[in-house]
N, C-alpha and C positions, 0 to 999 in steps of 0.2 A: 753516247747518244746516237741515234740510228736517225739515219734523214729522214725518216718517213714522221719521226716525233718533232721536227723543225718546221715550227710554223713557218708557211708560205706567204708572198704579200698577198694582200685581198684582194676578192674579184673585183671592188672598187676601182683600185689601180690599174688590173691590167683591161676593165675599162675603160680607163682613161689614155691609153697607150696611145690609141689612134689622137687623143689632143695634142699627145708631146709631139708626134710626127709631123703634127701639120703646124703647129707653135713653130718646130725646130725650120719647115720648111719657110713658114712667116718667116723666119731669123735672118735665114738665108736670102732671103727677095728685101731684107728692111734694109734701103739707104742709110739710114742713120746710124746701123754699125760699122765699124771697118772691120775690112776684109779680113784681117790677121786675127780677129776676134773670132770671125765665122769660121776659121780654118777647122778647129775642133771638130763643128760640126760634117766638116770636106771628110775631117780624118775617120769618123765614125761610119760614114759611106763605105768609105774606103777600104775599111778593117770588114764591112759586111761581106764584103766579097772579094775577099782575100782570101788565100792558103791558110794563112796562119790562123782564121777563123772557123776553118775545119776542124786544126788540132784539138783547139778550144772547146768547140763543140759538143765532141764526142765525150767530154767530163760530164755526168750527173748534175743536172743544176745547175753550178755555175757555169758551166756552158751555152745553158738558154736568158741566164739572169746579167752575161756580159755585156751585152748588146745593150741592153736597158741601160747600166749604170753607165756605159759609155756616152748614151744618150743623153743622159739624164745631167751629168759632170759638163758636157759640151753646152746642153741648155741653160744650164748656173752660169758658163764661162759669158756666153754670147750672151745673156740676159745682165752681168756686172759691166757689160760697157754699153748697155745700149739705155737711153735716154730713160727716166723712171714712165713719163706720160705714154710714150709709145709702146712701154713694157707693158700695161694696165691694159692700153688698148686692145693686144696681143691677148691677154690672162682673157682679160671679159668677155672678149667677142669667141673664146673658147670655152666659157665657162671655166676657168682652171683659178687656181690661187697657187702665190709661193709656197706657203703654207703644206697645199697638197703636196707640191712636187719634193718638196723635202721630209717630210715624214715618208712618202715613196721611195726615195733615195737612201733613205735611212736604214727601213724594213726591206731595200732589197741589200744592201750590205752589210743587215745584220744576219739574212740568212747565207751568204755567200761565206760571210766569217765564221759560223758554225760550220759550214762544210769542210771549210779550208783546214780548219783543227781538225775535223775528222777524218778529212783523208792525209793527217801527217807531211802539210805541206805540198803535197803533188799541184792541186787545185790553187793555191796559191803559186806557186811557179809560173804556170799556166797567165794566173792575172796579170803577173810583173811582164810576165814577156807581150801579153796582150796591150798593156799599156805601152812598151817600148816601142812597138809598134805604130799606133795612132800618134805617142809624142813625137816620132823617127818621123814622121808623114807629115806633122805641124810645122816640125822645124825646119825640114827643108822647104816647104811650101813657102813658110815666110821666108826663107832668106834667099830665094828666086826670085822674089819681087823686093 
């Protein structure tokens, strides 16, 4: 299968992008979660403007589609400890549902897993070490405080 035949997420989604942003920024400013819960979202900052986000990069795809899923994984983390009422408040004053954000999360890592088979691994490597990374940046953040 040739990437160009892997369906893309919809322009839905990456309409929606600019909601995760400012949800993810809500997350970050909402009292009501703790800090150790927000770190994901600290680590995803952090991974943007990294080195190790260049190497990344420069892969086809999932190079432009890591950024999202890290997003997206850190939005799930911070939104399962934060209060249900203040999560709605969040969703609705964004227009967003959980709904969306997981069928988004879905359709981008099912195209990222056709690439990964495609390129025999490389592109996967890539993800593991990119995860090792934001989790390396979680785990010391929380156990500093």
């Amino acid at each position: 299968m040739s990437i160009s035949r892997i369906a893309l997420p919809s322009w839905s989604m990456v309409k929606r992008l600019p909601a995760y942003v400012k949800l993810a920024w809500a997350l970050v400013k909402e009292p009501a979660i703790p800090w150790q819960h927000k770190a994901p979202l600290y680590g995803v900052l952090l991974y943007e403007i990294s080195p190790p986000h260049l190497l990344i990069a420069a892969v086809p795809v999932v190079g432009q589609l890591d950024s999202i899923i890290l997003l997206l994984l850190g939005l799930r983390h911070a939104l399962a400890h934060c209060p249900a009422r203040v999560a709605a408040r969040h969703f609705s004053r964004l227009n967003l549902t959980v709904e969306q954000m997981n069928d988004d999360a879905c359709a981008i890592r099912a195209v990222v897993g056709k690439v990964c088979c495609k390129r025999g691994g490389a592109a996967s490597r890539n993800i593991r070490f990119m995860g090792r990374v934001v989790r390396g940046f979680t785990t010391r953040s929380i156990a500093r405080h």
